[in-house]
C-alpha positions as CSV (number, residue, x, y, z in Angstrom):
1,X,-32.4,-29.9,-26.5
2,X,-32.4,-26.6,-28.1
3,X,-33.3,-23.4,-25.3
4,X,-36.3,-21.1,-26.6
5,X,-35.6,-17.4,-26.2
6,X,-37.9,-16.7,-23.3
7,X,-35.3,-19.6,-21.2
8,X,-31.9,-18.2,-22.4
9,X,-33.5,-15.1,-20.6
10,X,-34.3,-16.7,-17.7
11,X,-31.2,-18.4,-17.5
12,X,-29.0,-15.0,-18.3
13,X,-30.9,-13.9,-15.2
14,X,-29.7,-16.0,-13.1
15,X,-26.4,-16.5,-14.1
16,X,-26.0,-12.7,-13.4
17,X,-27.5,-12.8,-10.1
18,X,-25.2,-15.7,-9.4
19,X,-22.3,-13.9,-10.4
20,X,-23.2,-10.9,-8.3
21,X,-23.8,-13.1,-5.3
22,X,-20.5,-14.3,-5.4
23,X,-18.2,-11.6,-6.8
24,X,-20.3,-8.6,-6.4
25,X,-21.8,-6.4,-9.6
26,X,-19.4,-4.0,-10.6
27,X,-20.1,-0.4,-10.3
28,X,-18.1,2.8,-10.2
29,X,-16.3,3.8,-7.7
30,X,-16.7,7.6,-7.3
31,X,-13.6,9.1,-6.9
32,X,-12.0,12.7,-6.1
33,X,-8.7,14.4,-6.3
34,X,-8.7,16.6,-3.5
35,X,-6.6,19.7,-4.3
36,X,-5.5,23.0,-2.4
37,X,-3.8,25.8,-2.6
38,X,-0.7,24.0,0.2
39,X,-1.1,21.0,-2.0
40,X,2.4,19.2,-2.5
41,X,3.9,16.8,-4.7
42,X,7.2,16.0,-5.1
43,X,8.5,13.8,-8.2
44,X,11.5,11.3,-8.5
45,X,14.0,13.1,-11.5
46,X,15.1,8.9,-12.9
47,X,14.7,9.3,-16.0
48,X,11.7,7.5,-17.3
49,X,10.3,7.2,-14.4
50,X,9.1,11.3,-13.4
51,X,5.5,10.3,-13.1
52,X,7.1,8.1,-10.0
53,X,6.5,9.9,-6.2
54,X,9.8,10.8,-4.3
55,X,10.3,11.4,-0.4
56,X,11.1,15.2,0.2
57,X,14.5,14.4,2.1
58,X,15.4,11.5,-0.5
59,X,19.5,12.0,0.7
60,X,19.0,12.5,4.4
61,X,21.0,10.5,6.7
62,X,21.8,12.1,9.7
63,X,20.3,10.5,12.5
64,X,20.7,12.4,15.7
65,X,20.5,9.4,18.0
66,X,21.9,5.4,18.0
67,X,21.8,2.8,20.2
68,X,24.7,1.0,20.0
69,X,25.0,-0.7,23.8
70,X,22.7,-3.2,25.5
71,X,19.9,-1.7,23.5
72,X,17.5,-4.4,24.6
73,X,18.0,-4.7,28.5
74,X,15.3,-6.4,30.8
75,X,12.1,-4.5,31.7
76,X,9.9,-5.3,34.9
77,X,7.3,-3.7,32.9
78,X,6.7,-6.4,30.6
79,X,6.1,-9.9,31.0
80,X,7.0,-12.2,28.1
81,X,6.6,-15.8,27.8
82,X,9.9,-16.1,26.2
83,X,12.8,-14.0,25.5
84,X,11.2,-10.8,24.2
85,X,8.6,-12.9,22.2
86,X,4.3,-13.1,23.2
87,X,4.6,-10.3,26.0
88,X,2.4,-7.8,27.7
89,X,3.1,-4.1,29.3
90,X,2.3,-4.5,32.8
91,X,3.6,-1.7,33.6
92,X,1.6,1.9,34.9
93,X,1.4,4.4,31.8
94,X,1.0,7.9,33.0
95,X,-1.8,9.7,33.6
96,X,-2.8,12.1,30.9
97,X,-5.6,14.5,30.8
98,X,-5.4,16.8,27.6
99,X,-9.1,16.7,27.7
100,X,-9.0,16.9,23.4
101,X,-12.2,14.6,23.1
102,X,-9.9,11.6,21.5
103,X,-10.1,8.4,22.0
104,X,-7.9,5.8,20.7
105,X,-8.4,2.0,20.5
106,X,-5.2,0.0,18.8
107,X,-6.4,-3.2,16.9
108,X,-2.6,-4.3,16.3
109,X,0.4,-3.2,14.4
110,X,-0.5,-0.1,12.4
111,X,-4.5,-0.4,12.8
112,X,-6.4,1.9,15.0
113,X,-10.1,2.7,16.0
114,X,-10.0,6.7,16.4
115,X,-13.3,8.4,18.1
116,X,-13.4,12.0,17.7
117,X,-14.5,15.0,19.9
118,X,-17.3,15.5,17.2
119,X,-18.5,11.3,17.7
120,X,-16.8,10.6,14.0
121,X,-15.0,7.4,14.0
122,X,-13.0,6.5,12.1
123,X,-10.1,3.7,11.0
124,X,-7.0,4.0,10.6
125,X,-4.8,1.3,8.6
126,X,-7.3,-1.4,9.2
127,X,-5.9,-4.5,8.2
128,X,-8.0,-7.7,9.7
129,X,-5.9,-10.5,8.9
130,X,-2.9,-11.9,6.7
131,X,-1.9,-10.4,3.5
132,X,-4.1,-10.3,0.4
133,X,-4.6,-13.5,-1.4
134,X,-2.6,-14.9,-2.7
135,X,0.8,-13.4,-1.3
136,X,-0.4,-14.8,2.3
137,X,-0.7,-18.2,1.1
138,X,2.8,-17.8,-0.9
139,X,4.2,-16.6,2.6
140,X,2.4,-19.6,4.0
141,X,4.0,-22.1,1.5
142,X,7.6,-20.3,1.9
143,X,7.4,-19.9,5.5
144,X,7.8,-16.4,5.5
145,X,5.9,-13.3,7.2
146,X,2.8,-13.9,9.0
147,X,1.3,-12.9,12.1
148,X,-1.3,-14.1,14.6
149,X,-4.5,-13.5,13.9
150,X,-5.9,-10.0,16.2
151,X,-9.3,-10.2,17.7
152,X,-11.8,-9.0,15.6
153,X,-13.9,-5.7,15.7
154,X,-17.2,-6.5,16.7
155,X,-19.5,-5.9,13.4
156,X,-21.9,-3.2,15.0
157,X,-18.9,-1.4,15.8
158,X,-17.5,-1.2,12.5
159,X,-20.8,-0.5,10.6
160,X,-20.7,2.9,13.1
161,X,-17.4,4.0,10.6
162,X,-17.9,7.5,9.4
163,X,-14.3,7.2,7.2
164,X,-11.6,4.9,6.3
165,X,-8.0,6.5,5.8
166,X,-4.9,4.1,4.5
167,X,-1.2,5.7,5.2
168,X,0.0,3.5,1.8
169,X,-0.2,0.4,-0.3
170,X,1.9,-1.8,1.5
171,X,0.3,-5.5,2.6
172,X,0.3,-4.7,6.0
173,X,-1.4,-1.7,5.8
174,X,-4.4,-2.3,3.5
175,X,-5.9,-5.4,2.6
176,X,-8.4,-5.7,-0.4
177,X,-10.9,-8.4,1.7
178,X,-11.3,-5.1,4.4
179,X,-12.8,-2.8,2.2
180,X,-15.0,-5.6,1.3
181,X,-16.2,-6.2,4.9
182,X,-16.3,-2.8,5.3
183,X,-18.4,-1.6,2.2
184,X,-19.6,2.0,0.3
185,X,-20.9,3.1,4.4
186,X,-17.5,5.1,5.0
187,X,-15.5,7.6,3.3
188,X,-12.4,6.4,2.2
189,X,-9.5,8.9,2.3
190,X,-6.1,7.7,0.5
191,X,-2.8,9.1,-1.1
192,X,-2.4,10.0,-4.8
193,X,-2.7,6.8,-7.1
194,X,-4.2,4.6,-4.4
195,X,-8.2,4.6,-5.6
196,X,-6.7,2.2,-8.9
197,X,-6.5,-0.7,-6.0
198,X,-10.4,-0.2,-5.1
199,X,-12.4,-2.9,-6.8
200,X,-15.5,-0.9,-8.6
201,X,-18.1,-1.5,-6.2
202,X,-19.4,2.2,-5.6
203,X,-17.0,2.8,-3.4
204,X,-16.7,6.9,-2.4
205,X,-12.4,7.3,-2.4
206,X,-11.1,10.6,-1.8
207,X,-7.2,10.6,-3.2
208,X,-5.0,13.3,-1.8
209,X,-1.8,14.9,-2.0
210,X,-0.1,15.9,1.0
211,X,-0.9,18.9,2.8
212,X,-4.8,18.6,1.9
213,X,-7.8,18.2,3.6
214,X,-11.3,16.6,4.0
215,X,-13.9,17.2,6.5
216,X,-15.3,14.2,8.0
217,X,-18.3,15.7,10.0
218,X,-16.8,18.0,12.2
219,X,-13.2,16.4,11.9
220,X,-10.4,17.8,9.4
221,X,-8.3,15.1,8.0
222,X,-5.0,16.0,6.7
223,X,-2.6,14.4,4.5
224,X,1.2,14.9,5.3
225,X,4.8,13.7,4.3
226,X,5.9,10.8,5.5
227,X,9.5,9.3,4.7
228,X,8.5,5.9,3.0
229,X,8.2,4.2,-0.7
230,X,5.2,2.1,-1.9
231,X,4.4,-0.6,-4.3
232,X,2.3,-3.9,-4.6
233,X,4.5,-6.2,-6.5
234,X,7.1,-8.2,-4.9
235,X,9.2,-9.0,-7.7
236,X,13.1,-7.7,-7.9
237,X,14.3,-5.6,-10.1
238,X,10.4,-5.3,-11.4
239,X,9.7,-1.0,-11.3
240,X,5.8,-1.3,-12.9
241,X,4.5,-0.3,-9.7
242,X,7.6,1.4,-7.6
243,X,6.6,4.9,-6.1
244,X,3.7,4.9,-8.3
245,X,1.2,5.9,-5.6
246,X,2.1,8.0,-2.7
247,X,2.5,7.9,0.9
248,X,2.2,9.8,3.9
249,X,0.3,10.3,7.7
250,X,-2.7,11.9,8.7
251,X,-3.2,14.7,10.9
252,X,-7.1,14.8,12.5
253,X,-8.0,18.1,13.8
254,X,-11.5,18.2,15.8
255,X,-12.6,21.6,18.3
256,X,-9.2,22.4,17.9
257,X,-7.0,20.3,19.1
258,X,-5.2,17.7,17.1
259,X,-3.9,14.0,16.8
260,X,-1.8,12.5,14.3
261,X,-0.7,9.3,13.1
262,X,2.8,9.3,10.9
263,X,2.1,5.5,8.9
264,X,5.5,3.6,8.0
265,X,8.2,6.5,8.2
266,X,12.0,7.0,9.0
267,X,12.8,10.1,10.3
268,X,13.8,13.0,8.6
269,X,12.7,16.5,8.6
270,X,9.4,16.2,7.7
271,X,8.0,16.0,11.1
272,X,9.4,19.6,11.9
273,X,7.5,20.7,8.8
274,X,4.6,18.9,10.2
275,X,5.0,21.2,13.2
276,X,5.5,24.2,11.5
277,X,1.9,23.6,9.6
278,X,-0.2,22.3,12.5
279,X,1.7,24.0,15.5
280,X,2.2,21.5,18.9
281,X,0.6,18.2,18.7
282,X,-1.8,17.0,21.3
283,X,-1.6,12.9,20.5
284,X,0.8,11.7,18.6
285,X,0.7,7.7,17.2
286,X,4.2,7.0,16.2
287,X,5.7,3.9,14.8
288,X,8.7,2.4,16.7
289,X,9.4,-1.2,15.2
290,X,10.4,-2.9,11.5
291,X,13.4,-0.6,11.8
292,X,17.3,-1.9,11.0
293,X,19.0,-4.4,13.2
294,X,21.2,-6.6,12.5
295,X,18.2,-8.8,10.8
296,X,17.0,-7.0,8.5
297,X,18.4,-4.8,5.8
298,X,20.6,-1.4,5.8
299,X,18.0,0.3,4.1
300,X,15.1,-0.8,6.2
301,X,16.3,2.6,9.0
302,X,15.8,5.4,6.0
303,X,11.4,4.0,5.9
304,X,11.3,2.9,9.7
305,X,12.1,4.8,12.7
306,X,13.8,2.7,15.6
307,X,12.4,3.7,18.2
308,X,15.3,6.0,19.1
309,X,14.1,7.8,16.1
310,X,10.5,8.1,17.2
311,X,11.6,10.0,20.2
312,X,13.2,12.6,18.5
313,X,9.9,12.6,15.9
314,X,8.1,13.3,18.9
315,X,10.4,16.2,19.9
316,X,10.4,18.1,16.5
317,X,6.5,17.7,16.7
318,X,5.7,19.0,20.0
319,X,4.1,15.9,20.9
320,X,2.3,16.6,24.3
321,X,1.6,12.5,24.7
322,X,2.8,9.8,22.4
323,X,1.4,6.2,21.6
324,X,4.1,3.7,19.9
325,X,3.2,1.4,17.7
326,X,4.3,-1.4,15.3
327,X,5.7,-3.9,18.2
328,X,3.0,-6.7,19.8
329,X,1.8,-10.3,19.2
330,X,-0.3,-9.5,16.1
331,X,1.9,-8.1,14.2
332,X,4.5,-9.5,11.3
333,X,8.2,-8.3,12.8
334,X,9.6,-7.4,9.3
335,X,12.8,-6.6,10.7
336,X,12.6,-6.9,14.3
337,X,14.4,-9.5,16.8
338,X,11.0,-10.6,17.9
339,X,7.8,-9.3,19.1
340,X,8.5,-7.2,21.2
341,X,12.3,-6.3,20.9
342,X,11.5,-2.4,19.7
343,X,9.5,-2.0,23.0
344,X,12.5,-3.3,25.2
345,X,14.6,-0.9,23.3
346,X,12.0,2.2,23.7
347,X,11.8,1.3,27.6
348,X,16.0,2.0,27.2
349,X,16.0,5.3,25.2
350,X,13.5,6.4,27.1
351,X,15.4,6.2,30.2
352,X,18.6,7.5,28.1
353,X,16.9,10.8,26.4
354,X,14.4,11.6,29.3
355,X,11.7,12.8,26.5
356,X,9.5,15.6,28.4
357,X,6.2,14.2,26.9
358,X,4.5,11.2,28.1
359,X,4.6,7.7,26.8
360,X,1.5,5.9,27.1
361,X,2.1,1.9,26.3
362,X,-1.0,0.0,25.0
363,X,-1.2,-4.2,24.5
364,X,-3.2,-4.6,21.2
365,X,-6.8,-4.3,21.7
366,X,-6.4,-1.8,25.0
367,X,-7.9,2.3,24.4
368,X,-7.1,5.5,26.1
369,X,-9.1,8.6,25.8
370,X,-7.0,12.1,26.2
């Protein structure tokens, strides 16, 4: 039977309000290119491809330290149920009283809760669960990368987020199905290119190049260099999306003192230029694990630091304490022996290169306040 006007209304309705309930009405995102006068950007010369971001120190190779001997000896200060694999530090962190108002909660591999001397929180990096759909469930099918699932943030804790920053595009570090839970509460601040990989749902994204800023309340955020790559497609030898947004860490600056968190990096340079801009840094959250070993690729050393590497970072930023991350039971170990291997190896060049800064170890879910 043949639907009068007034009832093909009626039902448009509520096909749209269907539609919304379950995919959410689209609207625009409200984005911002955040510029400055330090503002900079540095361009791959392939031909073809000069739109494409570049790392600063493309070529560099010298790494000051190696292990090469018994790199992952025994530790009484972490208990494991097997060889390296689903362990805990047990051991005593040092006491460290900067008194710089942060406080620093680590949700697992590269995700942190950060509370600032102003009350701003903010994430870093959150990533909830697997992969996006539907590369998890290919990983799942393949029996490739996945991880156990972390504890989750208790809801009336995350709806207190003043801002969202993301380090790059890689899986592991931003997940579509977060900014989702999230919603258009926070402030999202990302690298150049990145707001393209919002869904338009009146989200506030905030793209930067390195060396800018944002306030977040009483908080300066600042985008800096880090020594990575990015894309979203998994395909070889397929360059649509290769370098085509950018990368970097985040340096938060609140009553004047400052913490900074480097996202996936190797080690080059850039983190004595980091210094050189932003002077000693009181908290540093550097990445230790995912680095080159005999499982995993060559190149996998010149975008991860071992943790030999994350040392020397530390050194060439004046780190006054240092969190290491990338290691634990939640995360993926893209290149590590096992869960915990990079920590066993930290324990050892930390022993070997007596660093002058302290070392504070957390298990994923544990917070310190300096």
């Amino acid at each position: 039977m043949a639907l009068n006007l007034k009832q093909l209304t009626t039902l448009s309705i509520l096909l749209v309000i269907i539609g919304c309930t379950l995919t959410g009405c689209a609207s625009s995102n409200y984005v911002t290119q955040i510029e400055g006068e330090n503002a900079l950007i540095k361009y791959t010369d392939e031909p073809g491809y000069e739109d494409r971001f570049s790392n600063i120190y493309e070529s560099f190779k010298a790494y000051p330290v190696t292990c090469t001997n018994d790199c992952y000896p025994a530790s009484g200060d972490i208990e494991c149920e097997s060889n390296m694999q689903d362990c805990r530090f047990v051991g005593n962190n040092p006491a460290v009283n900067l008194h710089t108002g942060f406080t620093v909660k680590w949700l697992g591999h590269a995700s942190f809760l950060l509370k600032t001397a102003g009350g701003e929180q903010i994430l870093i990096d959150p990533v909830f669960g697997q992969f996006d759909w539907p590369v998890n469930w290919a990983f799942r099918l393949a029996e490739g990368i996945s991880r156990n699932e972390p504890a989750k943030v208790d809801e009336d804790k995350l709806a207190q987020t003043d801002a969202v920053v993301y380090s790059h595009i890689h899986y592991d570090h931003f997940n579509k199905a977060d900014i989702a839970e999230l919603g258009t509460k926070p402030e999202y601040l990302v690298p150049l290119g990145f707001a393209a990989h919002f869904p338009n749902r009146g989200y506030t994204v905030n793209e930067m190049a390195w060396y800018t800023s944002k306030n977040v309340g009483k908080t300066s955020v600042h985008f800096v260099p880090a020594h990575h790559f990015s894309n979203r497609i998994w395909v070889p030898y397929l360059y649509e999306d290769n370098d085509a947004t950018l990368w970097g860490g985040w340096v938060f600056e609140s009553e004047g003192r400052t913490l900074f968190f480097a996202g996936d990096t190797g080690y080059s340079p850039h983190f004595k230029d980091i210094n050189a801009r932003f002077g000693d840094i009181d908290v540093c959250l550097l990445p230790i694990a995912s680095y080159f070993s005999e499982t995993s690729p060559k190149w996998y050393r010149k975008v991860h630091t071992t943790p030999e590497d994350a040392i020397v970072a530390a050194q060439d930023l004046g780190c006054k304490a240092v969190v290491p991350w990338g290691f634990g039971n939640t995360t993926w170990m893209m290149g590590d022996k096992t869960s915990h291997s990079a920590l066993f190896r930290l324990m050892k060049m930390k022993k070997q290169l007596s660093p002058a800064m302290p070392w504070v170890i957390l298990n994923e879910g544990e917070q310190v306040s300096f």
